[in-house]
C-alpha positions as CSV (number, residue, x, y, z in Angstrom):
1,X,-9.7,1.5,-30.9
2,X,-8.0,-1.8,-30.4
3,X,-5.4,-2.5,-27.6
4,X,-2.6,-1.6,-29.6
5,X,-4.1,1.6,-30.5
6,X,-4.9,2.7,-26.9
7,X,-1.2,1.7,-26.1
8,X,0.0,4.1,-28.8
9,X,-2.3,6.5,-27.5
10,X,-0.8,6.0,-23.9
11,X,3.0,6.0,-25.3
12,X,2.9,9.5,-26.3
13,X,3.4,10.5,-22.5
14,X,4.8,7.2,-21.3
15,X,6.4,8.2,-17.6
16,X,3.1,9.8,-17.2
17,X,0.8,6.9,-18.0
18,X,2.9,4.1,-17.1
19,X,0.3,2.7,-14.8
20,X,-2.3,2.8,-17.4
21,X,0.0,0.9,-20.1
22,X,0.9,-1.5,-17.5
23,X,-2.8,-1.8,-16.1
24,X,-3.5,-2.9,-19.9
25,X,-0.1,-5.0,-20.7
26,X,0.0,-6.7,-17.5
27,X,-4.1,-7.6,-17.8
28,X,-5.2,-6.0,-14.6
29,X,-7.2,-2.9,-15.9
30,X,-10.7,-3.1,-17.6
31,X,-10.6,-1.1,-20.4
32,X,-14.1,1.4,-20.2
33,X,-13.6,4.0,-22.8
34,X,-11.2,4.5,-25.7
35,X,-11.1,7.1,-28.0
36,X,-8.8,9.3,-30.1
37,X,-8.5,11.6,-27.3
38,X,-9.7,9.9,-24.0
39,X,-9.1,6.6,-22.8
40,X,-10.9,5.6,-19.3
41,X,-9.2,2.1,-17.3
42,X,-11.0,0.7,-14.3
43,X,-8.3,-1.7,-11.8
44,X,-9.1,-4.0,-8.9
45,X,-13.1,-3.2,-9.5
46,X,-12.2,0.1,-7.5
47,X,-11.0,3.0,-8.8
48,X,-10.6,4.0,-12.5
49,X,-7.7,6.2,-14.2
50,X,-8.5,8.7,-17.3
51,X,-6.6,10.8,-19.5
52,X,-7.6,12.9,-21.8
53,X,-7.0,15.7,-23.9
54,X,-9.8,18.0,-23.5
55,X,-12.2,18.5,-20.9
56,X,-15.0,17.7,-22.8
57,X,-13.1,14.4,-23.9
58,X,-13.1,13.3,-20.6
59,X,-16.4,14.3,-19.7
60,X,-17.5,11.7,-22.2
61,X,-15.3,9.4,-21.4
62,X,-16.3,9.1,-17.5
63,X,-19.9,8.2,-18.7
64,X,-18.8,5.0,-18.8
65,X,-17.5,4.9,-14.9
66,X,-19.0,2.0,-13.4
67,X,-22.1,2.7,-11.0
68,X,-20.4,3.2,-7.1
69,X,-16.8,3.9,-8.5
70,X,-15.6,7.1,-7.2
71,X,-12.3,7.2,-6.9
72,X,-10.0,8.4,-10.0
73,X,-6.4,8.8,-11.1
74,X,-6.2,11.5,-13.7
75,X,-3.3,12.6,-15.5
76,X,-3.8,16.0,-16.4
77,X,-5.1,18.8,-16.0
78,X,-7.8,19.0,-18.0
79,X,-9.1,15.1,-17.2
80,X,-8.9,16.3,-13.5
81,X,-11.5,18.9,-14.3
82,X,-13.4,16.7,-15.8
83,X,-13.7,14.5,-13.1
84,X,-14.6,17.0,-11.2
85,X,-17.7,19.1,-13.1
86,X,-19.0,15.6,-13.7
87,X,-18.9,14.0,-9.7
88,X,-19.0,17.4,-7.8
89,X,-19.2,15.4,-4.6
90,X,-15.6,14.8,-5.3
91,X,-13.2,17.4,-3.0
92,X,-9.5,16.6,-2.7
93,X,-7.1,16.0,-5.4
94,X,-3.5,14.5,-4.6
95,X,-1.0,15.3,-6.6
96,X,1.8,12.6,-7.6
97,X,5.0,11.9,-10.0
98,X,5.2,8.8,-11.8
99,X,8.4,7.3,-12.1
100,X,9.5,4.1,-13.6
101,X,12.9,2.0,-14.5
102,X,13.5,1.7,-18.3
103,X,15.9,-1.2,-18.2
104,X,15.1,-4.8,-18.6
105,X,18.2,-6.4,-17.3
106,X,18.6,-7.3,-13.2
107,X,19.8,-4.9,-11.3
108,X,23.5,-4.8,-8.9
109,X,21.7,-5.2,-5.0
110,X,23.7,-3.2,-2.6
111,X,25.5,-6.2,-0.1
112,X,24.1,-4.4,3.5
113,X,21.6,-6.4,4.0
114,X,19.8,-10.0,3.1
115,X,16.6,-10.0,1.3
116,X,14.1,-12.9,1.4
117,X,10.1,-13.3,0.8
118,X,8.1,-11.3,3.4
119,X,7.0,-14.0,7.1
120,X,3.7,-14.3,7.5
121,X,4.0,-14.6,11.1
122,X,5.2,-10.5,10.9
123,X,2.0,-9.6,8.9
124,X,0.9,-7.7,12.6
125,X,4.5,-5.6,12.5
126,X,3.7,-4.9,9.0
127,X,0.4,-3.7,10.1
128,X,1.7,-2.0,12.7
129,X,4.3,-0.1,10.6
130,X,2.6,1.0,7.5
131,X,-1.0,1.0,7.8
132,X,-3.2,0.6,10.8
133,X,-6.3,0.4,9.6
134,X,-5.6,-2.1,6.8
135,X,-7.7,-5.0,5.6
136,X,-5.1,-7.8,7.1
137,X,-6.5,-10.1,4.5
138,X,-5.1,-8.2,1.9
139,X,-1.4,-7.8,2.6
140,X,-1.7,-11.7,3.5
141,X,-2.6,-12.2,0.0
142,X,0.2,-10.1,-1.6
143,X,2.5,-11.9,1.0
144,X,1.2,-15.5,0.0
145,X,1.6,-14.0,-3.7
146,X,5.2,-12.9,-3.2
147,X,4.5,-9.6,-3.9
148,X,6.0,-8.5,-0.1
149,X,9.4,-8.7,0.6
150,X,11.8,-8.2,3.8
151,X,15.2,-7.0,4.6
152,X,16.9,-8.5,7.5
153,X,20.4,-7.3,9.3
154,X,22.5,-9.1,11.6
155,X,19.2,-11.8,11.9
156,X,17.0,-8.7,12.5
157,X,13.7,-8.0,10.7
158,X,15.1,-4.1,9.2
159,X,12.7,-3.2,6.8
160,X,10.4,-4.4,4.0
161,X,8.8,-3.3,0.6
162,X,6.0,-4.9,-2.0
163,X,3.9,-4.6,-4.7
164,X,0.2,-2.5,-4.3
165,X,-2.7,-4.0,-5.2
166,X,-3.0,-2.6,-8.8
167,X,1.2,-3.6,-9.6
168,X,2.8,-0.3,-8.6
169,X,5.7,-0.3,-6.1
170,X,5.5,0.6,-2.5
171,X,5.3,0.1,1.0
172,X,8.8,0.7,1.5
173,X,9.7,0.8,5.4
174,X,12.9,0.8,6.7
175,X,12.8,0.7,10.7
176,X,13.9,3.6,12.6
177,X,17.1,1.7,13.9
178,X,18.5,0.5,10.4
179,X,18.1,3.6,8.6
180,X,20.9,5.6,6.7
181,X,22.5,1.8,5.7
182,X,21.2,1.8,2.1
183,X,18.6,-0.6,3.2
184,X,15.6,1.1,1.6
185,X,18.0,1.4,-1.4
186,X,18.6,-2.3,-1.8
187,X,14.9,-3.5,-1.2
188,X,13.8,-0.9,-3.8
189,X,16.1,-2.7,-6.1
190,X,15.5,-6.0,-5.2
191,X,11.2,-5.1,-6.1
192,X,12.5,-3.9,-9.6
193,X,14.4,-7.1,-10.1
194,X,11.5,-8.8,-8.8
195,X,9.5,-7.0,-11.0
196,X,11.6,-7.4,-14.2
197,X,11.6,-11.3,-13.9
198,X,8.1,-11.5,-14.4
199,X,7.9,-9.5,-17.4
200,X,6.7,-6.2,-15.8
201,X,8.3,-2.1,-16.3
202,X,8.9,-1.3,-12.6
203,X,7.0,1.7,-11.4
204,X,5.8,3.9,-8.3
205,X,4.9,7.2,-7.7
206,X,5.6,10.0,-5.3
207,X,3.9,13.0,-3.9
208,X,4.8,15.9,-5.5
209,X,6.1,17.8,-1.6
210,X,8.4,14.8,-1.2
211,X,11.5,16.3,-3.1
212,X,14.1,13.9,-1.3
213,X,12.3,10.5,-2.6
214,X,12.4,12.3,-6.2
215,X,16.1,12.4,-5.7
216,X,16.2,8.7,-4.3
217,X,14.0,7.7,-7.4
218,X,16.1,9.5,-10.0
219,X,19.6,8.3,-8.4
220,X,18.5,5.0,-8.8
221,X,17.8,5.2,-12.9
222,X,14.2,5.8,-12.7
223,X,12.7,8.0,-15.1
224,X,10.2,10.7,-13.4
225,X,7.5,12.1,-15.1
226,X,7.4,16.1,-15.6
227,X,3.7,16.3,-15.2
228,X,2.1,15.0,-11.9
229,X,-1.1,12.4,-11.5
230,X,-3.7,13.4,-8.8
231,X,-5.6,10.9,-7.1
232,X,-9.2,12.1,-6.4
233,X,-11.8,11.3,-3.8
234,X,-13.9,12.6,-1.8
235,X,-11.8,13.5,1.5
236,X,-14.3,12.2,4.1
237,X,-14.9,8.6,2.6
């Protein structure tokens, strides 16, 4: 199958598989396996996503997963099985709606607070924030890329939100004393502009338990898949 073909093939479920046909369009997803009924993507040399429409589709499909990958985004049912009778060591599956904004035009920012690229010099308050244990020379990177950015009231570092490594949308902190403004609203908006001026369909995903973030995600015009994504691992690595 050639790239437009997989694409089709991706299309027919696109809130679903939005990451997959923006791993491919956006040139940050190796393409492993593509058939009429499977297609296997590997992104950032660490993890690979599958769908496909049978079990045993899959199955053949993941014997093309890279020797030491084994972490998987799967986006159904039966390509989550097949991850699973083909890497038993694998344990935990968690379960996630993709959502993503169909528009193409830049988006009205909600005036309660200023917006500007992510300081380096905060990199430790990120950290410190959002994750704990993270590689610092990674969020640097996205910072220096412009992928991070930071909401600021009254002069006052408030909140801030960026890109993951593999292009989906994130990160999104708002600190405890500038919630309930609309802050996490308006940086939200401000990464799907961001994301819109360089070509990209803005997308994220949320776990399946979070109900109120659906809401968020849906008030704000993005389209939410009806099927969920599980991201699968084995729990103690």
């Amino acid at each position: 199958m050639n790239e437009q073909e997989i694409l089709a093939y991706l299309e027919q479920d696109r809130p679903l598989r939005i990451d997959m046909i923006e791993g491919i369009r956006r040139k940050n997803a190796k393409i492993l396996y593509a058939g009429p009924d499977a297609v296997l993507l590997c992104k950032m040399d660490r993890f690979c996503l599958l769908v496909s429409d049978t079990v045993e589709a899959g199955i053949k499909a993941l014997q093309a997963t890279p020797e030491g990958c084994r972490v998987f985004v799967t986006h159904n049912e039966a390509s989550k099985e097949a991850v699973f009778r083909t890497f038993p060591e694998i344990n935990h599956a968690s379960a996630c709606w993709q959502a993503y904004y169909p528009g193409t035009e830049p988006i009205p920012v909600p005036d309660v607070c200023e917006i500007k690229p992510f300081p380096p010099e905060e990199l430790k308050l990120l950290l410190s924030v959002y994750d704990p244990d993270g590689d610092p020379e990674r969020y640097r990177e996205r910072i220096e890329r412009g992928d991070v950015l930071a909401a600021y009231r009254d002069g006052e570092l408030a909140g801030f939100i960026g890109f993951h490594g593999d292009g989906s949308g994130g990160m999104l902190e708002v600190l405890p004393k500038f919630r309930r403004l609309g802050i996490g609203s308006a940086l939200e908006i401000t990464l799907h502009n961001l994301a819109i001026s360089r070509g990209w369909t803005p997308y994220g995903q949320i776990y399946t338990h979070n109900i109120a973030s659906r809401k968020l995600q849906e008030s704000l015009g993005m389209v939410v898949s009806d099927g969920a994504i599980y991201w699968m691992y084995h729990k103690d690595e």
